[in-house]
BALOBA-1460 file (C-alpha; in Angstrom, 3 decimals):
// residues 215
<rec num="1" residu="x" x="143.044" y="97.690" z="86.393"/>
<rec num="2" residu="x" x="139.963" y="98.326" z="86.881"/>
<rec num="3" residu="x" x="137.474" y="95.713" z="88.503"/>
<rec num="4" residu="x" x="133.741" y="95.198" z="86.944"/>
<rec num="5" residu="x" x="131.257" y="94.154" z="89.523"/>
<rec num="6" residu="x" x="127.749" y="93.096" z="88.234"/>
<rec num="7" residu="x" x="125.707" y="95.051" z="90.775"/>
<rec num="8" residu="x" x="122.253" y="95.030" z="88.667"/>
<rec num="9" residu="x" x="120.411" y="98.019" z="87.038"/>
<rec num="10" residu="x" x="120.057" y="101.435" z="88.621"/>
<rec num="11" residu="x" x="116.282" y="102.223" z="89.395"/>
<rec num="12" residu="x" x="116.595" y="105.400" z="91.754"/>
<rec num="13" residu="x" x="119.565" y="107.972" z="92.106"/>
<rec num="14" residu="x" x="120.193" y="110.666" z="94.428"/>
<rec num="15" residu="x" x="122.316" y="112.861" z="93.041"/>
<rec num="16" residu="x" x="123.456" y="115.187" z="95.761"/>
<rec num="17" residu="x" x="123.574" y="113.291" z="99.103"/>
<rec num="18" residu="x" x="123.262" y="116.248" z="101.343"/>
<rec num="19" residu="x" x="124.918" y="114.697" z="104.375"/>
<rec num="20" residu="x" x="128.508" y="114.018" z="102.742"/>
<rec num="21" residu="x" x="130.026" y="116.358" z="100.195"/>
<rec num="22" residu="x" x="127.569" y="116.218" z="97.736"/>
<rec num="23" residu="x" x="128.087" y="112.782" z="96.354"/>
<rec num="24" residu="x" x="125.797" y="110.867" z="94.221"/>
<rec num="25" residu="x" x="124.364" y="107.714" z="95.596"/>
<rec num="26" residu="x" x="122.287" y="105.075" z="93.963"/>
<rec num="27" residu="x" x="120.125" y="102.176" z="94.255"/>
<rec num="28" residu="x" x="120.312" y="99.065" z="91.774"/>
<rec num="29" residu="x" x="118.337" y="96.226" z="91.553"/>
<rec num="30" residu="x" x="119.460" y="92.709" z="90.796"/>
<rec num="31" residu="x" x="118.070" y="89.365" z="90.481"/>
<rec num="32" residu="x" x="119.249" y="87.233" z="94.006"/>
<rec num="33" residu="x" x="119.130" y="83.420" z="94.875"/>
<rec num="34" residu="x" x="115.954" y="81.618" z="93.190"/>
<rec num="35" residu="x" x="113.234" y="84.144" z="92.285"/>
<rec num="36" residu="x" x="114.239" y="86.793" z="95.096"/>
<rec num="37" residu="x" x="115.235" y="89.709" z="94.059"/>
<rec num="38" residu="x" x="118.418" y="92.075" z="95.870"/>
<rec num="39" residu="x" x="118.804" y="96.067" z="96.058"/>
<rec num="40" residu="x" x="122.586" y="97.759" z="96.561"/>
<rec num="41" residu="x" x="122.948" y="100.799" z="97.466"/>
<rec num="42" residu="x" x="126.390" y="102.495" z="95.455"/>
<rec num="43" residu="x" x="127.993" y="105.228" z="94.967"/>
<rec num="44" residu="x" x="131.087" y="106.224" z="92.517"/>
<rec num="45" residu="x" x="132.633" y="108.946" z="94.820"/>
<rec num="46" residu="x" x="136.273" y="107.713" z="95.626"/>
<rec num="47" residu="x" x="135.960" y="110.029" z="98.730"/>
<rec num="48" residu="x" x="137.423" y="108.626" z="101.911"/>
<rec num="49" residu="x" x="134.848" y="107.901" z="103.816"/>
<rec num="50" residu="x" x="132.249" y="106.729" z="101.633"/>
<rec num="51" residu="x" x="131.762" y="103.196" z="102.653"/>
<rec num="52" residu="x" x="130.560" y="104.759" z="105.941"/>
<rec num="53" residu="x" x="127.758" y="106.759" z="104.057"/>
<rec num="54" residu="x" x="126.635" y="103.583" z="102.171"/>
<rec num="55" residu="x" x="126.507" y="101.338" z="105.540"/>
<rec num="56" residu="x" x="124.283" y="104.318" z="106.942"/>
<rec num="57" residu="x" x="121.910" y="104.480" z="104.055"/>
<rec num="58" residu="x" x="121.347" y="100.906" z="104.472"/>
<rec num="59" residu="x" x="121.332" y="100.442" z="108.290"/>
<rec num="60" residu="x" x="118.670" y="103.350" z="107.451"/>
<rec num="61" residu="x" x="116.389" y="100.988" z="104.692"/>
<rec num="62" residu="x" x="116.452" y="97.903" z="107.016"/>
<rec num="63" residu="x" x="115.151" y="99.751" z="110.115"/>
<rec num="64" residu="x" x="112.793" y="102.548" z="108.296"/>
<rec num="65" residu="x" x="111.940" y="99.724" z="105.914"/>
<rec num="66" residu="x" x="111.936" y="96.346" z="107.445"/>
<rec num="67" residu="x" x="114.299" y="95.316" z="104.685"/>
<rec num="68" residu="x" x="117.011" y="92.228" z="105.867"/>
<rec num="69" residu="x" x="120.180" y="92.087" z="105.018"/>
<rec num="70" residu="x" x="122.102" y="90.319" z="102.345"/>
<rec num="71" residu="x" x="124.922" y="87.710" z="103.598"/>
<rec num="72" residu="x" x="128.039" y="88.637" z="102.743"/>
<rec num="73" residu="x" x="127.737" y="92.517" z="101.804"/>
<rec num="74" residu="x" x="126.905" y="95.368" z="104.134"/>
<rec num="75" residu="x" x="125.569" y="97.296" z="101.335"/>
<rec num="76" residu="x" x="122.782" y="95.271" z="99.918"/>
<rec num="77" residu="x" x="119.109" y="94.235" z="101.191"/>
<rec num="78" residu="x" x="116.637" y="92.226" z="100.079"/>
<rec num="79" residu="x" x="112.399" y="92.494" z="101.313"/>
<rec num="80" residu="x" x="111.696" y="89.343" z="103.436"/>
<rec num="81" residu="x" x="109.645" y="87.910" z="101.191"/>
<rec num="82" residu="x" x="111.982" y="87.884" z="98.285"/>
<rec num="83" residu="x" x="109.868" y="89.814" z="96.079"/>
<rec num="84" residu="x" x="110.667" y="93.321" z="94.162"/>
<rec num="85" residu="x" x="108.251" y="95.877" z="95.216"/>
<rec num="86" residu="x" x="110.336" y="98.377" z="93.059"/>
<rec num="87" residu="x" x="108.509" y="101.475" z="94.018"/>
<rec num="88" residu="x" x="108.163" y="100.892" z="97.835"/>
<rec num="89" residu="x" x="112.248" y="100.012" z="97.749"/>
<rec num="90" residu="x" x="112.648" y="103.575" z="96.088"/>
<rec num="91" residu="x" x="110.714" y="105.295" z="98.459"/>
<rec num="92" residu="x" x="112.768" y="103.276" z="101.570"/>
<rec num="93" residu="x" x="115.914" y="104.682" z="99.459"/>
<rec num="94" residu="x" x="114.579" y="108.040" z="99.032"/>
<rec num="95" residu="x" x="113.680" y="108.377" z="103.110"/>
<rec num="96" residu="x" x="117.174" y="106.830" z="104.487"/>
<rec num="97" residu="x" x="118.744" y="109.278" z="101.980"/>
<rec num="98" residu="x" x="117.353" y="112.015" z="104.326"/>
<rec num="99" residu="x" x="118.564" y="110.507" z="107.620"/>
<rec num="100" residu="x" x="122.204" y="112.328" z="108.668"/>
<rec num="101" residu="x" x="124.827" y="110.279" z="109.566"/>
<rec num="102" residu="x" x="125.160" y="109.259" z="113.387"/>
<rec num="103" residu="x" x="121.396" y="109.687" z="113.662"/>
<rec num="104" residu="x" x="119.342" y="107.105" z="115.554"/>
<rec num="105" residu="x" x="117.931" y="104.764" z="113.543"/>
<rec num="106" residu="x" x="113.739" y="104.036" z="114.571"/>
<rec num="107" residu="x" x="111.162" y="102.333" z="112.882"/>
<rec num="108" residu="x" x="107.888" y="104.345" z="112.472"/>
<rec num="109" residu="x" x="105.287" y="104.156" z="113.869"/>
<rec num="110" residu="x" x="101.871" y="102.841" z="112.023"/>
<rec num="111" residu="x" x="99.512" y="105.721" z="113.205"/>
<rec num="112" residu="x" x="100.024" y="109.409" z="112.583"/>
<rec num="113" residu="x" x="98.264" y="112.811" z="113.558"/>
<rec num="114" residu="x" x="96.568" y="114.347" z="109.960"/>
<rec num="115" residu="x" x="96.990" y="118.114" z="109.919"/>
<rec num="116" residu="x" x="94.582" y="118.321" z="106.879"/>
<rec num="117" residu="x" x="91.823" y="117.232" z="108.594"/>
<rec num="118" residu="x" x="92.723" y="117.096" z="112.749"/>
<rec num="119" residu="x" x="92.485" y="113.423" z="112.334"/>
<rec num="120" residu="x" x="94.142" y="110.411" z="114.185"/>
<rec num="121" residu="x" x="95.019" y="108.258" z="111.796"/>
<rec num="122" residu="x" x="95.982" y="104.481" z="112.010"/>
<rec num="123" residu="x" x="96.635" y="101.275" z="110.245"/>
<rec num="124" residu="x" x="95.559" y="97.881" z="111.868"/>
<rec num="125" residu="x" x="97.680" y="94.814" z="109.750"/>
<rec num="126" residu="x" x="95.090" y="92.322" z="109.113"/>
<rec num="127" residu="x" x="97.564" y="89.497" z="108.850"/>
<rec num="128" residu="x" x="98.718" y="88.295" z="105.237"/>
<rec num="129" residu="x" x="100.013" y="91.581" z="103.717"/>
<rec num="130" residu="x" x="96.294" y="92.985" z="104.344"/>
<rec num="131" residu="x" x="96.118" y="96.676" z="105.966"/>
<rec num="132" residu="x" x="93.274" y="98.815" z="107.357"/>
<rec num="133" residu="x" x="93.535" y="102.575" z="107.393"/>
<rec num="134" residu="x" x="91.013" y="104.186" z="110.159"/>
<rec num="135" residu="x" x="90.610" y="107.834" z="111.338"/>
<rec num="136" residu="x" x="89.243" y="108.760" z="114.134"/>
<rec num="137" residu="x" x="86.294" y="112.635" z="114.237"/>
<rec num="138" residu="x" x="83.478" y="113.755" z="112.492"/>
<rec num="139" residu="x" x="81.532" y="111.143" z="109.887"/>
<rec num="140" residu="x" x="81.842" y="113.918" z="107.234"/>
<rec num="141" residu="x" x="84.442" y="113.653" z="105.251"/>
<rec num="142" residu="x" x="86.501" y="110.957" z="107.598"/>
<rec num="143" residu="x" x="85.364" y="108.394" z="104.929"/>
<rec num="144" residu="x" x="86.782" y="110.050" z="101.844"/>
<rec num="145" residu="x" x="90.074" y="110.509" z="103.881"/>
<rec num="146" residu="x" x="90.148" y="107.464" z="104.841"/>
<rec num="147" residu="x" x="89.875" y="106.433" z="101.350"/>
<rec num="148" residu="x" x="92.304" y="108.863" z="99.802"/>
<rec num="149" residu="x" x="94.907" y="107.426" z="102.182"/>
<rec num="150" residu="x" x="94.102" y="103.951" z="101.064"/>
<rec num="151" residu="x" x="95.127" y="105.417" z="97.121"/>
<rec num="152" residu="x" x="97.993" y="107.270" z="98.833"/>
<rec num="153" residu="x" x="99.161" y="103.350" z="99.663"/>
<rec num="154" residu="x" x="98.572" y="102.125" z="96.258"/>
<rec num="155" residu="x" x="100.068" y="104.577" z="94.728"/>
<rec num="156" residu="x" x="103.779" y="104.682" z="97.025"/>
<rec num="157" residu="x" x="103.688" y="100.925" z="97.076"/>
<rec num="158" residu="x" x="101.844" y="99.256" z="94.082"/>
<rec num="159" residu="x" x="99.310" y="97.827" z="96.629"/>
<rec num="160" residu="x" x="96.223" y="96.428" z="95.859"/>
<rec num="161" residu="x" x="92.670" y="96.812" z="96.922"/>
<rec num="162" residu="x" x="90.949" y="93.797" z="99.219"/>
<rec num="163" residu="x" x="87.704" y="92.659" z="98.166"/>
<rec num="164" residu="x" x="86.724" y="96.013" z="96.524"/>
<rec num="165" residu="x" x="87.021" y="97.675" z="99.557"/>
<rec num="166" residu="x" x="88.741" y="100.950" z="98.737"/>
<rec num="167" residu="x" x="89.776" y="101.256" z="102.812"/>
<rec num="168" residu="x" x="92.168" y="98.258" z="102.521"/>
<rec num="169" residu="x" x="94.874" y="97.625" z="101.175"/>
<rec num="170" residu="x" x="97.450" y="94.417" z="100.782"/>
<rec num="171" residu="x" x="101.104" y="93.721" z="99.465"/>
<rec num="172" residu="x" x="100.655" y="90.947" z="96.093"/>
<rec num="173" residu="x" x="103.033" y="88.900" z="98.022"/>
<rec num="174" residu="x" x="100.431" y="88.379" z="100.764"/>
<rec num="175" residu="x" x="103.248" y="89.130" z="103.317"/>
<rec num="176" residu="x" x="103.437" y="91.690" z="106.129"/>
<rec num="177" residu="x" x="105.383" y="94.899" z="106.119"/>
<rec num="178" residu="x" x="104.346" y="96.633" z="109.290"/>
<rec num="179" residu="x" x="107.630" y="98.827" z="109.283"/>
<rec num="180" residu="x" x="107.139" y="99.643" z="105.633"/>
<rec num="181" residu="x" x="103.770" y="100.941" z="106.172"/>
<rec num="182" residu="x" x="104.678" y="102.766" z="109.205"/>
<rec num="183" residu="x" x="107.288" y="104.602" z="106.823"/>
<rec num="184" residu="x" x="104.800" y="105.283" z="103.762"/>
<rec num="185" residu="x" x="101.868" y="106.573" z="106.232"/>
<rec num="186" residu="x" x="102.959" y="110.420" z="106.413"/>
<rec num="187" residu="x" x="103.378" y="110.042" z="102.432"/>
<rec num="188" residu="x" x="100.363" y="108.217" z="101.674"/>
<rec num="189" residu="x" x="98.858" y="111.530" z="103.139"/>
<rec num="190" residu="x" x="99.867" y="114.058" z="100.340"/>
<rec num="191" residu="x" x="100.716" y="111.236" z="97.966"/>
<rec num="192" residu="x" x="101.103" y="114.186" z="94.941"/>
<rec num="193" residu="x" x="104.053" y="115.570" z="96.965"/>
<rec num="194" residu="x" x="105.454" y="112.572" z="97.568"/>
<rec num="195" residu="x" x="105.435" y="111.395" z="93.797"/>
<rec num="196" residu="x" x="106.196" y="114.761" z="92.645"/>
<rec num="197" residu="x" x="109.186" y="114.433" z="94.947"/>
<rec num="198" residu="x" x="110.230" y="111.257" z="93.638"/>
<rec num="199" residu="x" x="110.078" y="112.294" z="89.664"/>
<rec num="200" residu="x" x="111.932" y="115.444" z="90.602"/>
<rec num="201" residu="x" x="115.139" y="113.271" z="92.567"/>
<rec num="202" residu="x" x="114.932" y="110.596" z="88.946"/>
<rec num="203" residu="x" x="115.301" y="114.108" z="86.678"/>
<rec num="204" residu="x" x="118.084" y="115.473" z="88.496"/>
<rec num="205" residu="x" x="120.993" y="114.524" z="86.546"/>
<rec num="206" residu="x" x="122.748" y="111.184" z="86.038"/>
<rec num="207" residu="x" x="125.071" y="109.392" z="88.676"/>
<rec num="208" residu="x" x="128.805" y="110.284" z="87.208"/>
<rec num="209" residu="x" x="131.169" y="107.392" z="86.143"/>
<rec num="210" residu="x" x="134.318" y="107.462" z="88.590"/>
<rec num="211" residu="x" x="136.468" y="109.907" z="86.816"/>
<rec num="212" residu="x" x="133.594" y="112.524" z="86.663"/>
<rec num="213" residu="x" x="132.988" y="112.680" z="90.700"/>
<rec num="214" residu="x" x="134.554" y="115.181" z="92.679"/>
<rec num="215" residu="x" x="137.434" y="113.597" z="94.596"/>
């Protein structure tokens, strides 16, 4: 008999995990304990050797993302905070999707060299979910970088603006995720990529029921 588990709704999908047979993978989202809010990762494939993949992908989200752990199950995280950020969890998803399996896990760091422009870049955390992006060069032009990373931020992460400042950013839940932001900085950078990426993995296909996947 078959056994129904209430694992939430599916908000991001990767259809062809390239690091195990193909397999579809995906990401669901489900209200936790009080108002927090809990992501599993999933996957239909009866393949032997599955659970592995799934315990990577989210050894992968808490170290790339700062995500922690949900008691009890080794697939499912949660944000320290408790709240959703949706789109920063699918990006965390997306990016641990990449990682092959055995591969050392490392958080990134939160400054990065910018080809574009032969800039340093780097984020200082201002304490209270509140982020500055700085570059280092030339006054012309380092300004409107600067600021175009700022939107690259907003954007990958539903941040907001401080004090309209549009060179600072902060999480609503007024909380810090340095390890987050160290992941979203080389996106924030060509933040049409990255979406464009992102729309192209959520059009390619649907995740098959059990008796569809490849055994």
């Amino acid at each position: 008999m078959t056994r129904l588990v209430d694992i939430g709704i599916r908000i991001e999908l990767v259809s062809m995990y390239p690091h195990f047979h193909d397999i579809s993978i995906s990401l669901y989202e489900r209200q936790g304990d009080g108002d927090s809010f809990e992501f599993q990762v999933h996957s239909y494939a009866g393949r032997a050797g599955v659970d592995q993949c799934l315990r990577h992908v989210t050894a992968a989200m808490i170290t790339l993302g700062g995500m922690i752990p949900v008691v009890g199950d080794g697939t499912c995280v949660r944000f320290s905070c408790g709240k959703q950020h949706r789109k920063a969890c699918k990006r965390i998803f997306l990016e641990a999707c990449k990682i092959e399996l055995g591969t050392e896990l490392k958080s990134r760091p939160m400054f990065i060299f910018d080809k574009k422009t032969e800039r340093n870049i780097n984020v200082d955390g201002l304490g209270q979910g509140a982020y500055r992006i700085n570059a280092d060069g030339e006054e012309d032009g380092r300004a409107r970088r600067i600021t175009a990373i700022a939107g690259g931020f907003v954007k990958l992460a539903e941040m907001d603006y401080v004090e309209d400042s549009d060179q600072t950013v902060v999480f609503d839940c007024n909380n810090d995720h340095n390890s987050l932001i160290g992941l979203l900085l080389k996106r924030a950078l060509n933040v049409r990529a990255a979406m464009r990426e992102q729309d192209d993995s959520a059009g390619r296909g649907m995740l098959s029921a059990p008796s569809a996947q490849q055994q």
